[in-house]
N, C-alpha and C positions, 0 to 999 in steps of 0.2 A: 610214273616217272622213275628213273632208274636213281640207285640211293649213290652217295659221295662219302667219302672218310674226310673229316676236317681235321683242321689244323691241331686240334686237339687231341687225335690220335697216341698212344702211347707205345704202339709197336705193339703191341704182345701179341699178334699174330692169332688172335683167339676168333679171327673172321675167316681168315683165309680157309680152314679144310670144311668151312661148312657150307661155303659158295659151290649151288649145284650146277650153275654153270662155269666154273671156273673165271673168276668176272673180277677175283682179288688178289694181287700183287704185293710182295713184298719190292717197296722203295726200291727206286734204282735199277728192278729186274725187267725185263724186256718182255714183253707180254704179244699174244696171236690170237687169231681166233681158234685153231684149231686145239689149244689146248682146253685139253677137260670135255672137249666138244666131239661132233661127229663131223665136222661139219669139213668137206674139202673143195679144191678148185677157188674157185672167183668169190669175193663175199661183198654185197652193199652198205655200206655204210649209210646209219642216217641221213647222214648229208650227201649221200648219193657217190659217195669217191667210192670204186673199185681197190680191191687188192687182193690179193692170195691168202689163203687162208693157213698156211703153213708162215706165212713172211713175218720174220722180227721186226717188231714195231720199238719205237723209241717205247720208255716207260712215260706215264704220267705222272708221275710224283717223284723226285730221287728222294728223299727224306723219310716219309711216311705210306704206310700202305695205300693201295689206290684200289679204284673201281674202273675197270672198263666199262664205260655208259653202252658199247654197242654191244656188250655181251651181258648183261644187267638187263633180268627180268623181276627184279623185287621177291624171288623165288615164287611168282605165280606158276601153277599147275605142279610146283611141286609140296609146297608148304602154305600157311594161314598167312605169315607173316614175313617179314625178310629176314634171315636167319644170321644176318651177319649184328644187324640194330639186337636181333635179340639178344644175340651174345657180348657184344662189346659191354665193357664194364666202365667207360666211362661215355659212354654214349653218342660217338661221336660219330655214327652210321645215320646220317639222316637224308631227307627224298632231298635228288637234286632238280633245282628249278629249272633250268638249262634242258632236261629231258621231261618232257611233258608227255606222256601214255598213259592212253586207257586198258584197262585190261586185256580186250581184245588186242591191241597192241602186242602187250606185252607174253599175252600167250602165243600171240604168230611168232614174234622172236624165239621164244621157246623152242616150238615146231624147226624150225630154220635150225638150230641149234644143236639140236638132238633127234637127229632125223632118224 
């Protein structure tokens, strides 16, 4: 399942440069798939909606950092652990229930990602 920052978040930004898919936002900022990615042209979402992979999406969060769930692979195939929970110092990177993936999952995202 892909991980969520809660409401406990502190800002310190100490997630964001170690997401290897680029899958963490500072509040408020507009996030794509193509960034931190290879990825171009048309992209699937989860839920099956189409978009471009270059297109500014609203943010998820304006307040606190966020996680893109469709770019959120729990860093499988790159690391043991998700490297955002490792680092957060008040711990508030934890699995979101809302994305449910198996590894296999979440290593095809991966693939898709970083072609």
């Amino acid at each position: 399942m892909a991980i969520k920052i809660t409401d406990e978040c502190i800002n310190c930004g100490a997630c964001e440069p170690e997401c290897p898919n680029n899958a963490i936002y500072e509040g408020g900022v507009e996030w794509a798939f193509a960034d931190g990615t290879t990825v171009k042209g048309m992209v699937t979402l989860m839920d099956g909606t189409l978009l471009d992979a270059e297109q500014r999406n609203p943010p998820v969060e304006n307040d606190t950092y966020y996680i893109v769930p469709n770019k959120c692979t729990e860093c499988q195939g790159f690391h043991e652990e998700p490297q955002c929970a490792a680092v957060c110092p008040v711990d508030c990177c934890v699995p979101d229930e809302m994305y449910r993936e198996t590894v296999e999952e979440l290593l095809a995202k991966k693939e898709k990602l970083h072609i």
